[in-house]
C-alpha positions in Angstrom: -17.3 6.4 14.5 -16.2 9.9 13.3 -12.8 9.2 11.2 -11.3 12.5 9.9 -11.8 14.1 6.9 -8.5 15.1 6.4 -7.5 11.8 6.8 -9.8 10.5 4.0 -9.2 13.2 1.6 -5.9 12.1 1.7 -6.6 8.2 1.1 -8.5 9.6 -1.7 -5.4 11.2 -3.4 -3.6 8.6 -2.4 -5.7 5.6 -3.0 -4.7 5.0 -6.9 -1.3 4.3 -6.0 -2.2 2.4 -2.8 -4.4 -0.2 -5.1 -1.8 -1.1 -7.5 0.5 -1.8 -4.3 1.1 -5.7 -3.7 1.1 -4.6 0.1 -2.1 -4.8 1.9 -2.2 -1.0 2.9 -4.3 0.9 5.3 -4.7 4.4 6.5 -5.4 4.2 10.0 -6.1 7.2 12.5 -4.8 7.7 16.0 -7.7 5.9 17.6 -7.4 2.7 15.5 -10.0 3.5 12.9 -9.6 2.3 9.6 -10.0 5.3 7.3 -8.8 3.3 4.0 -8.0 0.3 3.0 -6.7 -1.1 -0.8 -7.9 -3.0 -3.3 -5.0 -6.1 -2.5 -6.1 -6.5 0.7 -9.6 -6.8 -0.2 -9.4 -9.5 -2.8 -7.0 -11.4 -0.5 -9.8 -11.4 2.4 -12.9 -11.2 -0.6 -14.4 -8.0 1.6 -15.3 -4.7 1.2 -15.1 -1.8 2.4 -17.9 -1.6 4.3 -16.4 -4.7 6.6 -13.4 -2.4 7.1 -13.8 1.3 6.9 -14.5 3.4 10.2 -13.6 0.0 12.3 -11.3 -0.6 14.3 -8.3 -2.7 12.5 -7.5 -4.7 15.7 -11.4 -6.1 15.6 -11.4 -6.5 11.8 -8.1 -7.4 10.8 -6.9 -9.6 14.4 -10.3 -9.9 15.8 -8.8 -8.5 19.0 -10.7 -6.3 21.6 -7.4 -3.8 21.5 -4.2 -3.8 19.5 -1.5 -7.1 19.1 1.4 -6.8 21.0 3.2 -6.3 17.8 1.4 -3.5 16.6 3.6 -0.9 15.1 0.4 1.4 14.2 0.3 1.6 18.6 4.0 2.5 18.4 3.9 4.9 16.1 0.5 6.5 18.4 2.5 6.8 21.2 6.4 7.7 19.5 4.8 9.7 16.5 7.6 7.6 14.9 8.2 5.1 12.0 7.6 1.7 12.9 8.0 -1.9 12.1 7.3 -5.4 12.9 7.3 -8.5 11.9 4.6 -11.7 12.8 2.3 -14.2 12.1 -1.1 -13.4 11.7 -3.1 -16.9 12.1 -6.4 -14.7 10.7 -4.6 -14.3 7.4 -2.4 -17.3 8.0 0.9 -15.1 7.0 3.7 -14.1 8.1 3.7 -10.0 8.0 6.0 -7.9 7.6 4.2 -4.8 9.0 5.5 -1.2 8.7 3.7 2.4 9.6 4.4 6.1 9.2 3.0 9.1 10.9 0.2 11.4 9.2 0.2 14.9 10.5 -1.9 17.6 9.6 -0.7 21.2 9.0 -0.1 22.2 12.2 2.1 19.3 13.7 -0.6 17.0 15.0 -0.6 13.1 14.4 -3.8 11.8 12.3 -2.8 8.5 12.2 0.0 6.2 9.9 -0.5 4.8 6.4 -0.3 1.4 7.4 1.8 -1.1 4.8 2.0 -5.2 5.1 4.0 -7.1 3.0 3.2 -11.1 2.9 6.6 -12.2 3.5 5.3 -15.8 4.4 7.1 -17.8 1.8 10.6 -16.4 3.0 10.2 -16.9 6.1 8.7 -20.4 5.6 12.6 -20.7 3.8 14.4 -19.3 6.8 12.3 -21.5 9.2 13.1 -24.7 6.6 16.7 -23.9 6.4 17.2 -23.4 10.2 15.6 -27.1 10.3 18.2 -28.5 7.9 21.2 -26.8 9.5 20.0 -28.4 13.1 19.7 -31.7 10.9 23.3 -31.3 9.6 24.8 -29.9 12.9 23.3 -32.9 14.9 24.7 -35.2 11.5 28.1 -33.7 12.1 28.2 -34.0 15.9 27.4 -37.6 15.3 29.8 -38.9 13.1 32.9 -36.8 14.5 31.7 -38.5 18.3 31.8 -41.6 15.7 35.2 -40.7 14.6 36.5 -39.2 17.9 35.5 -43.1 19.4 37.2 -45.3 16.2 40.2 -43.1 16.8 40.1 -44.2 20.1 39.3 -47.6 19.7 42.2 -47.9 17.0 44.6 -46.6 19.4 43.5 -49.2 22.1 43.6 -52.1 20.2 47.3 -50.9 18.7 48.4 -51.0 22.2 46.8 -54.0 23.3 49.1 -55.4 19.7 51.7 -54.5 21.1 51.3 -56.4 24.6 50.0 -59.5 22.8 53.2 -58.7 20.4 55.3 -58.8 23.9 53.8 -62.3 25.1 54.2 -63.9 21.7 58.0 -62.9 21.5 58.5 -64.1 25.2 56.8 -67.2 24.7 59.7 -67.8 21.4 62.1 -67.3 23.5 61.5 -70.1 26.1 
């Protein structure tokens, strides 16, 4: 695989910055090569760079034959745009928060996106707990107003089955 040079003399200026990033970051050409990848993401998966440079990040990173569905690296290949997503990743087992910008070179042309993840799994663990709880509460709530909605009821039978025993009783004084 031939990955551009311009694209790695530019992870090389880069690449300090990149490796004190919590954010798994990549640079990634337009064919899907990985041209760089930083230090966080390869203590979280205990690789190298060998396992990840001049590979395809579909096969490495999603062990995929061609880009996820929710790949904003493909998006940004075919709009030459900013893009963003936001998955799960059982491979990793996180949730990602997944955004990528265009390289170009000097003359206009795409070279591929810098590539940024951000592990965003405990919050949305949160959101997905929270959303449990406030189905827990609504189906609480639903049942005890039904519960009240039928004493109400109840209460306003009996008070007018009183009042017809209350009839009978003062008829059968009067006799």
């Amino acid at each position: 695989m031939i990955i551009r040079k311009d694209l790695i003399d530019y992870s090389k200026f880069w690449s300090p910055a990149f490796d004190t990033m919590d954010d798994f970051v990549f640079l990634i050409d337009a064919d899907f090569n990985i041209a760089y990848v930083n230090k966080t993401f390869l203590d979280f998966t205990n690789g190298k760079k060998a396992d990840f440079i001049g590979k395809k990040c579909h096969e490495v990173v999603h062990e995929k034959c061609g880009p996820i569905d929710e790949c904003p690296h493909r998006r940004t290949v075919d709009t030459e745009k900013f893009a963003s997503s936001e998955f799960y990743e059982p491979r990793l087992k996180k949730w990602l928060y997944v955004r990528t910008t265009p390289i170009f070179d000097d003359a206009g042309k795409l070279l591929g996106s810098i590539h940024m993840a951000t592990d965003i799994t405990e919050r949305k663990e949160t959101v997905l707990n929270l959303n449990k709880k406030v189905s827990e509460l609504e189906r609480f709530q639903r049942i005890t107003v039904d519960r009240e909605l039928r004493m109400k009821d109840l209460k306003s039978k009996i008070a007018k089955l009183e009042k017809k025993i209350g009839k009978f009783e003062n008829k059968d004084k009067d006799f």
